[in-house]
C-alpha positions in Angstrom: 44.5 -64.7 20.0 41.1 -65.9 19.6 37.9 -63.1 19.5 34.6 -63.0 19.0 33.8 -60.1 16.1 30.5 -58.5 15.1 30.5 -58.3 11.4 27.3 -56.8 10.4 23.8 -57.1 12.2 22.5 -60.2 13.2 26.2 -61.9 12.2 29.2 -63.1 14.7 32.1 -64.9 14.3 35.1 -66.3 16.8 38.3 -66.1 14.8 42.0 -65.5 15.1 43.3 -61.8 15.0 46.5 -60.3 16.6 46.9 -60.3 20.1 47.5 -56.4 21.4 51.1 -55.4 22.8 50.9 -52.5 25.0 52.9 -49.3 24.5 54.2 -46.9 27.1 51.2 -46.3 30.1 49.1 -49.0 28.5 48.4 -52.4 29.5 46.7 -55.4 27.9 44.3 -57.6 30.1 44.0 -61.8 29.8 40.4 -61.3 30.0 39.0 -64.1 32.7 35.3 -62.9 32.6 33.3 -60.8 30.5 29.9 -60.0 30.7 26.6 -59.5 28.2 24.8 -56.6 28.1 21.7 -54.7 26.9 23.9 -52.1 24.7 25.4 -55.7 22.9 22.7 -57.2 22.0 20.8 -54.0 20.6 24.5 -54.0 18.5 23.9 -57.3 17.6 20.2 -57.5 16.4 20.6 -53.9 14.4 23.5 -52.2 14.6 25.2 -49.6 16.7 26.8 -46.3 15.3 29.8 -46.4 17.7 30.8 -49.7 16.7 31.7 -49.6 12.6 31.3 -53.2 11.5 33.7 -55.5 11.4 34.6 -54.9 15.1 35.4 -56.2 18.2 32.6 -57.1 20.6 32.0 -56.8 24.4 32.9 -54.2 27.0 32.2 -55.8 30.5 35.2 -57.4 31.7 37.6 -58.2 34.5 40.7 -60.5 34.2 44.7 -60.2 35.1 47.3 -58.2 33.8 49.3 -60.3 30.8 51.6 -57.5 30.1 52.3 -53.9 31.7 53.9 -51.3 29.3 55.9 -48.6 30.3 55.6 -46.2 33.0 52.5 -47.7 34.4 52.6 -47.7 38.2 51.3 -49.4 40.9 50.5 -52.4 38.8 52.6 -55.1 37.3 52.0 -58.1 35.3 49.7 -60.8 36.4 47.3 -58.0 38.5 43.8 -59.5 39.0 42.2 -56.0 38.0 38.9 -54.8 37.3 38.2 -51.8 35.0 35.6 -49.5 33.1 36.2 -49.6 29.0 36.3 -45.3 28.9 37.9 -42.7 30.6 38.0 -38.7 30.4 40.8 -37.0 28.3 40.3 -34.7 31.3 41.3 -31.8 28.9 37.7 -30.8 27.3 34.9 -28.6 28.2 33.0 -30.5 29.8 35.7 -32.4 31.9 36.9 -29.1 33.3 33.3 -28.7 34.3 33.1 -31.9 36.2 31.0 -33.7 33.5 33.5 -36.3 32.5 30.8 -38.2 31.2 30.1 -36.4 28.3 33.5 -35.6 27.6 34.2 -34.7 23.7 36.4 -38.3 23.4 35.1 -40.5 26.0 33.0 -42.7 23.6 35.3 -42.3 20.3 37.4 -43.9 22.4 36.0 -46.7 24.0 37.8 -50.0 24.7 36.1 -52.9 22.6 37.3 -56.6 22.6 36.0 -58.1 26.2 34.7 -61.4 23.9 38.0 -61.8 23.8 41.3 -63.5 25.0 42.9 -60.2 25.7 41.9 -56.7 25.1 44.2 -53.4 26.0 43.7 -50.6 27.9 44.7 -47.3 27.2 46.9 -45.1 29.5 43.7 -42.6 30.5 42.0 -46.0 32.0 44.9 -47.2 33.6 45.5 -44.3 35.1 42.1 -43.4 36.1 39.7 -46.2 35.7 41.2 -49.1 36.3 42.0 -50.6 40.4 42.9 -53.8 41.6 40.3 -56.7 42.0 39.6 -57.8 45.4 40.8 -61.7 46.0 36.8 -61.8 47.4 35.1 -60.4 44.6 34.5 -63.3 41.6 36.0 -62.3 37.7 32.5 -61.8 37.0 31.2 -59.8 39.9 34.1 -57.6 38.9 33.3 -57.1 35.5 29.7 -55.3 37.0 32.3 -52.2 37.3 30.9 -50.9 34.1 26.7 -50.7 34.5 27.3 -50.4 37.9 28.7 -47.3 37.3 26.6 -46.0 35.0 23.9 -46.8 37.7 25.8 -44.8 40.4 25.6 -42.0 37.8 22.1 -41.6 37.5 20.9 -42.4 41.0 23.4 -39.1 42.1 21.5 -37.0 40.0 18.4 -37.6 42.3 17.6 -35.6 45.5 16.1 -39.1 47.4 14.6 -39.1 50.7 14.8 -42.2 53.0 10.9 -42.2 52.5 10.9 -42.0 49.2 8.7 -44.3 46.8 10.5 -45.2 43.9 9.2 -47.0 40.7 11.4 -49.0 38.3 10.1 -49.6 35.0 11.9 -52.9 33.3 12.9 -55.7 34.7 16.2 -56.4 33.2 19.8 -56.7 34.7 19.9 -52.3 35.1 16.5 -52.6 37.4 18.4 -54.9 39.3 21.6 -53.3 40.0 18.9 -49.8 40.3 17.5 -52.1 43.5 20.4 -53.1 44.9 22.3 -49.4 44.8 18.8 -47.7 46.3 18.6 -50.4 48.6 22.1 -49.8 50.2 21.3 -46.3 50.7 18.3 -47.1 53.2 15.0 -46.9 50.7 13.1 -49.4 51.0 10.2 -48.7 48.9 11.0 -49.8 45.6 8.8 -51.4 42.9 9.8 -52.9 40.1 7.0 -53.0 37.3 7.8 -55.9 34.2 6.0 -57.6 31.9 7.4 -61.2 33.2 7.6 -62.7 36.5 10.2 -64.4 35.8 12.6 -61.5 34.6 11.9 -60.0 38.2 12.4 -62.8 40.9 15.8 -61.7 41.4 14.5 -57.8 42.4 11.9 -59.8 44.3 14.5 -61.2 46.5 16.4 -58.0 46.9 13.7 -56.7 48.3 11.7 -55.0 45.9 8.1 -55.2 45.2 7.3 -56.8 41.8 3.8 -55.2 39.2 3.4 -57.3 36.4 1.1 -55.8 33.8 0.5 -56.7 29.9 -0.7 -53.0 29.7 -0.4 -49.3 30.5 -3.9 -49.0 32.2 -3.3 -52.0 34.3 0.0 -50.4 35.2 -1.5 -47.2 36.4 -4.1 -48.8 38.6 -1.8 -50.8 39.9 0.6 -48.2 40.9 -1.6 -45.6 42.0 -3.4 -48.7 44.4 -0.2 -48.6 45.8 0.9 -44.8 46.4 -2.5 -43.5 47.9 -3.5 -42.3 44.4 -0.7 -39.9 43.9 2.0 -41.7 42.0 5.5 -42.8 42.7 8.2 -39.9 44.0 10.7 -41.1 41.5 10.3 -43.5 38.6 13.2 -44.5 36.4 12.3 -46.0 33.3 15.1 -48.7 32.3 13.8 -50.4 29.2 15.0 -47.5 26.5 11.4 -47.6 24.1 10.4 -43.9 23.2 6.2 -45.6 24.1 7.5 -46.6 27.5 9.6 -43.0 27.7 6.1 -41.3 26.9 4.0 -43.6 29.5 7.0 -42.9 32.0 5.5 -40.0 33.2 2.1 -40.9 34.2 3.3 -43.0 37.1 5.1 -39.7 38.9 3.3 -38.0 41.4 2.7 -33.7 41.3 6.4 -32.7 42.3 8.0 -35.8 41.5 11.1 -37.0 39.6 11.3 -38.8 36.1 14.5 -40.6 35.2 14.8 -41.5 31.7 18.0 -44.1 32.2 17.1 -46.1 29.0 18.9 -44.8 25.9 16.0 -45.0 22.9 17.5 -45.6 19.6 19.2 -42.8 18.0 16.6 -40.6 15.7 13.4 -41.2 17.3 11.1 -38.7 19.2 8.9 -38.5 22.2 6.4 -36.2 23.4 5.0 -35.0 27.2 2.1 -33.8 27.7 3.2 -29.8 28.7 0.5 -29.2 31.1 1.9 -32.6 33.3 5.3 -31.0 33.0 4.7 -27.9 34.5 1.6 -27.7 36.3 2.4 -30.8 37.9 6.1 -29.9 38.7 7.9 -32.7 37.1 11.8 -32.9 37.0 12.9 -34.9 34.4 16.5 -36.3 34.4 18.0 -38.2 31.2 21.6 -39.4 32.4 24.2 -40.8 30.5 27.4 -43.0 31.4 29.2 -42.3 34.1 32.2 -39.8 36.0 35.5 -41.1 37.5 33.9 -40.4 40.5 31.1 -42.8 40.0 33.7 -45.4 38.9 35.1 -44.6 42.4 31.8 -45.3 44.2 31.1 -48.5 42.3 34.1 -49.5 42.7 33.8 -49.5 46.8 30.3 -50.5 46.6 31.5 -54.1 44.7 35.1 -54.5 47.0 33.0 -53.7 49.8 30.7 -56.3 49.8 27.9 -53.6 49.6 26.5 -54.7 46.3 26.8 -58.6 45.7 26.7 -58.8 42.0 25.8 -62.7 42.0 22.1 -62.9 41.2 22.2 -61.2 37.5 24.8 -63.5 36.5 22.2 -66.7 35.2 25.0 -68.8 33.6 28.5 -69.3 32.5 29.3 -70.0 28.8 32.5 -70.1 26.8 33.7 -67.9 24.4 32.5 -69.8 21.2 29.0 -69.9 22.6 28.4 -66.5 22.2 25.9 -66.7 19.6 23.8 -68.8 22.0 24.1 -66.7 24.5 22.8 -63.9 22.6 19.5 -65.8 21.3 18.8 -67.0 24.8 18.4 -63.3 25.5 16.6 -62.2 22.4 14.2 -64.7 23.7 14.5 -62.9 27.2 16.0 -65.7 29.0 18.5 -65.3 31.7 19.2 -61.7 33.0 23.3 -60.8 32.5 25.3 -64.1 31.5 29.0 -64.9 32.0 31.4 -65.8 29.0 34.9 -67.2 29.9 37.8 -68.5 27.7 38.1 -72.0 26.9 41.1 -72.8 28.1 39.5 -72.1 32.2 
């Protein structure tokens, strides 16, 4: 099969490797749609330690099943299915604790290959992580399953209130799908604060309110001007740069609620300043991936109809123009694009 793989930073190439067989409880996947993401192109420009170089690349995908191995149930080959690239091994600390998502395994042994003809999928996502796609739902819409999830994660942590004011800080394809999950739960007072109009039409549209400021003090103003002076009741900071992490917390009001979604890159440091943190009663949450149950709920919100996935995805490109893709995004075109094999 044909596959894009990353062989060192800044360095792609779509070549012929082995197409995957599955063994007993696996299954491999004719990949119809697969998705950029933030987490790609970060691996791309610099890097990532869970993805030794050369590998396979991408890990938002939905397609239909080319070949079913052994004891798999409820599924058979040619499937439309939609999936997540991790699950559980359900045996560890933490998953007996109902924290699946930081399960000892769950990122050692994460599915790569979605820029890809076919990847396969191990028995512990087939069997909990993986569901049939809807005939309604689009390749692509499906192949949300992933940050959608990861989404759902984080927005459980936080004890909302219908009234709540909540303040988004990045204007990328997470903000978005941050709007459209807070939005189907009834709150209606979101803002989502960017640097480029452009970036945030789409959370426009959704129903957000859009800040553009070129720097912190115009931020402030602006979001103070907006929550009678006090700050917002939740901010989640989506952009994953330790200066933004540290700014973060200047636009919660006394009693509020930080959310730190954006991973920073491994090694570096922020700081708070103490008196804020408790004086000010500040929760800060930092979550990370996702639970089978929030696969679950992303799931339903996508098959449902609840969350329509179609404004992030800007384009569709094939396969082989991956390494355009990637530079239209460095440049911070586009918000999430589609790639699809040649052959459709």
């Amino acid at each position: 099969m044909l596959a894009q793989l990353l062989l060192e930073p800044g360095k792609i190439d779509y070549r012929e490797v082995e197409t995957p067989e599955p063994g007993p409880g696996e299954v491999v996947v004719r990949v119809t749609a697969a998705l950029t993401c933030g987490t790609d192109l970060k691996a791309y420009l610099r890097g990532h330690p869970k993805m030794p170089m050369p590998t396979l690349f991408g890990h938002e995908f939905a397609g239909d099943l080319a070949a079913v191995g052994s004891g798999v149930e409820g599924f058979r080959e040619g499937d439309a299915i939609m999936a997540v690239p991790t699950a559980p091994c359900k045996a560890c600390y933490y998953c007996k604790h109902q924290q699946e998502n930081l399960c000892t395994t769950v990122m050692d042994k994460m599915v790569l290959g979605a820029y890809a003809e076919y990847v396969k999928l191990p028995s512990q996502i087939v069997q909990t992580n993986m569901f049939p796609k809807e005939a309604s739902l689009s390749y692509a819409e499906a192949a949300l399953l992933e940050p959608l999830s990861c989404v759902v994660h984080a927005i459980n942590r936080v004890a909302l209130r219908p009234d709540d004011s909540v303040l988004i800080i990045g204007a990328g394809a997470i903000s978005l799908l941050h709007v459209l999950v807070l939005r189907s739960m009834g709150i209606e007072r979101i803002t989502v604060l960017g640097r480029r109009r452009y970036r945030a039409e789409a959370a426009e549209s959704a129903g957000a309110t859009v800040l553009v400021a070129t720097d912190p003090a115009s931020a402030y103003a602006q979001v103070a001007e907006g929550t009678g002076g006090r700050g917002a009741d939740v901010v989640i900071e989506c952009t994953g740069q330790p200066p933004v992490w540290e700014q973060a917390i200047q636009y919660v009001r006394r009693g509020g609620t930080l959310v730190l979604f954006g991973g920073c890159p491994s090694g570096t440091r922020v700081s708070f300043d103490t008196g804020r943190l408790h004086y000010d009663q500040i929760t800060v949450l930092s979550p990370f991936h996702f639970t089978p149950r929030d696969v679950e709920q992303a799931q339903r919100l996508l098959a449902e109809g609840t969350i329509d996935g179609r404004p992030l995805i800007t384009d569709t490109y094939r396969f082989p123009d991956l390494e355009q893709v990637l530079a239209l995004l460095q440049q911070g075109q586009g918000i999430k694009y589609a790639l699809v094999p040649s052959a459709i």
